[in-house]
N, C-alpha and C positions, 0 to 999 in steps of 0.2 A: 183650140183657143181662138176666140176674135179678134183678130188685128187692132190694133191701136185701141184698144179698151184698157180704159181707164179700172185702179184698182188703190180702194182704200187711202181715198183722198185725207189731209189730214183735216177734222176739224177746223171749223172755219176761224176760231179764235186763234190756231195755232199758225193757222196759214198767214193773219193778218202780222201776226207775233214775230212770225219767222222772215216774213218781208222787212220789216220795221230791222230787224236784228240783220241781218244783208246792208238796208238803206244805209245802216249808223254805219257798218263794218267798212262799207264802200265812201263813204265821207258823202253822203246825199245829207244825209242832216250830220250836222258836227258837234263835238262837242261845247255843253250849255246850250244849245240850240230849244228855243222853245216849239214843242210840236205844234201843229195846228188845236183849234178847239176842237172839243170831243163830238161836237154833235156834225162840224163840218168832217172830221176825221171818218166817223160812223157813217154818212152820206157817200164820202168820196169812196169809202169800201164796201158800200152796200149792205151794210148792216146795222144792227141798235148800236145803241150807246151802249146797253148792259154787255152786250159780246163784245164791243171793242174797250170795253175795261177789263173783260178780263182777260184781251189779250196785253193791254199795257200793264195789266198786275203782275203777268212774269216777266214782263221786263224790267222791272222794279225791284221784281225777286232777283234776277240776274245780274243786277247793278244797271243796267241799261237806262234807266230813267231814273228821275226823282220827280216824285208829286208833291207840288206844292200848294197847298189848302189857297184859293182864291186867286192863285195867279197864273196855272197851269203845268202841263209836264214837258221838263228840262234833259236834254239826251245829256248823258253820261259814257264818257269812252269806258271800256272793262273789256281789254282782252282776253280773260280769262270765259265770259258769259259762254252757257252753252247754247249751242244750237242745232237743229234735227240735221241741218245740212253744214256743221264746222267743217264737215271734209269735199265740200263740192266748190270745186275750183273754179268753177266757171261762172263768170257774169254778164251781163250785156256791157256792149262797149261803154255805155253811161256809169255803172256801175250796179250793180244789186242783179235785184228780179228774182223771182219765185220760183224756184225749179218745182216742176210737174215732170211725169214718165208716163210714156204709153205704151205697153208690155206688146213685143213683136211676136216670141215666143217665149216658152218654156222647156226645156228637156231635163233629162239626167243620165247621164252616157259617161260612160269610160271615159276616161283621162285620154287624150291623144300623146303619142311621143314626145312631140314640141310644145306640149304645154309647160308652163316653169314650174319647177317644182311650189308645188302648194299640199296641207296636210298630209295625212296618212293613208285616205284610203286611196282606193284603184279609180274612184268615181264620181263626179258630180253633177250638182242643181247647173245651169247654165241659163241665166235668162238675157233676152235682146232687147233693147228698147230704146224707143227715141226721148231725147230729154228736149225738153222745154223749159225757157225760162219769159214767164208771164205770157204764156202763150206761145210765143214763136219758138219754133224747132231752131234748137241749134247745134245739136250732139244724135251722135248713134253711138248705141255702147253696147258692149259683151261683158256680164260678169261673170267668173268662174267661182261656185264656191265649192270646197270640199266634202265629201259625202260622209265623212264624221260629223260636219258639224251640227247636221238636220237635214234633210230634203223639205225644197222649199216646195211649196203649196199654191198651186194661183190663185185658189178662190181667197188666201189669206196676205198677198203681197201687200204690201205699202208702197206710196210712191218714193216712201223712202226707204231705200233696206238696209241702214245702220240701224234704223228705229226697227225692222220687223227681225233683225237679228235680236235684239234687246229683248221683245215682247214676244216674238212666237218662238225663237232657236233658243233660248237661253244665253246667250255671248251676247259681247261688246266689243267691236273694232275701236282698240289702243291706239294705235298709229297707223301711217301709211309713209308709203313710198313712191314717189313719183317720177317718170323721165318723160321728157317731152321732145315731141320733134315734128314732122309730119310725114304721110304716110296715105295711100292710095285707099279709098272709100271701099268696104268689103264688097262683095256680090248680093248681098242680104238687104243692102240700103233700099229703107221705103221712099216712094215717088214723093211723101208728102215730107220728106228732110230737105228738098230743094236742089243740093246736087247729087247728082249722080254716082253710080258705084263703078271704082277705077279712077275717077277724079283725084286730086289732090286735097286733102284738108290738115288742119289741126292735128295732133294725135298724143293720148296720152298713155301709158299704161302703168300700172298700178298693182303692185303689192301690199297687201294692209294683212297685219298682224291681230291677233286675238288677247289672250292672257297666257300664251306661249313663246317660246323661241319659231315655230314653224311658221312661215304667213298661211294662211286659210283661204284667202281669195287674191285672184287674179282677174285684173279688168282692162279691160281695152276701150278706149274709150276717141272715135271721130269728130271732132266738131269743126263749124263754118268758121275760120276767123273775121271772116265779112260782119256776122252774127253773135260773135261772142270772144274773149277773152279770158285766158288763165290768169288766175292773181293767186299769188301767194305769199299772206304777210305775215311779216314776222315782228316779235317786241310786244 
């Protein structure tokens, strides 16, 4: 595998969509908030007017806006809206930002002793990778999935894998579980995270459940508090 190679970015309508859907959730734009006009919105993100409507069409679809013929579009609060990333905790200190992953590795190996108990078989997918939000590293993460549920595939990863669980495994992560604390940066940490491995950072781990009683995945998860923030809201 190529170190820090990038894999199945989403769509740029969806990237714009999903930032917007962060911005609102983080209070960067608040509710009744009118957004900018379309053609300055389309500039500031690099793209047409045609692709950045239709990434404000699902947010419309979502409850997240309302378009108003001649006056422009008004954020709407909907805690309910879905999102590729509902379950990624971490934002920049400001709020929001766009998570991106650069896959460190791939394996699929035996269960080790101390791993927590996760599905059925003996074995699984494992992938490494550094998370980004809007560019800047601010996590290294280990997920563990179990080898009933599919073996994951590189050449087919997303950078998000609740969405490549949905489209290439067949499953959907229900819920998750969260404990937080911090916790010394593994020996696997890449030079371009910033700190070093053995350092002190962030730390999350993570149990997330499928359409079963078993959780299926276990994740580990380093991030910079310097560089990022866990939020987690609720109501």
């Amino acid at each position: 595998m190529n170190p820090n190679a990038r894999h199945a970015a989403l769509p740029l309508y969806m990237q714009i969509s999903e930032t917007l859907i962060r911005d609102i959730a983080s209070g960067r734009y608040v509710d009744g908030e009118r957004l900018p006009p379309e053609r300055e919105l389309a500039k500031a993100y690099g793209t047409t007017v045609r692709t950045l409507r239709k990434a404000l069409k699902r947010l419309v679809a979502e409850g997240l806006l309302e378009r108003i013929q001649g006056s422009g579009n008004y954020v709407r609060q909907n805690r309910d809206a879905q999102s590729v990333y509902s379950m990624f905790r971490l934002e920049l200190p400001g709020g929001g930002g766009l998570p991106t992953a650069d896959v460190l590795s791939l394996t699929y190996t035996r269960k080790p002793a101390d791993l927590p108990e996760i599905g059925t078989s003996d074995a699984a997918s494992v992938v490494r990778r550094l998370r980004r939000l809007d560019g800047i590293a601010i996590a290294v993460e280990e997920i563990w999935l179990d080898g009933d549920c599919g073996r994951m595939v590189e050449e087919d990863l997303s950078e998000s894998l609740y969405l490549y669980y949905q489209r290439k495994l067949g499953f959907w992560i229900s819920h998750a579980e969260d404990v937080v604390w911090s916790a010394p940066l593994p020996d696997w940490t890449p030079d371009a995270f910033g700190l070093r491995a053995g350092e002190t950072a962030g730390y999350i781990e993570r149990r997330s459940w499928a359409q079963g009683d078993v959780p299926v995945e276990f994740s580990r998860t380093w991030f910079d508090p310097d560089r990022a923030r866990y939020v987690q809201r609720l109501g």
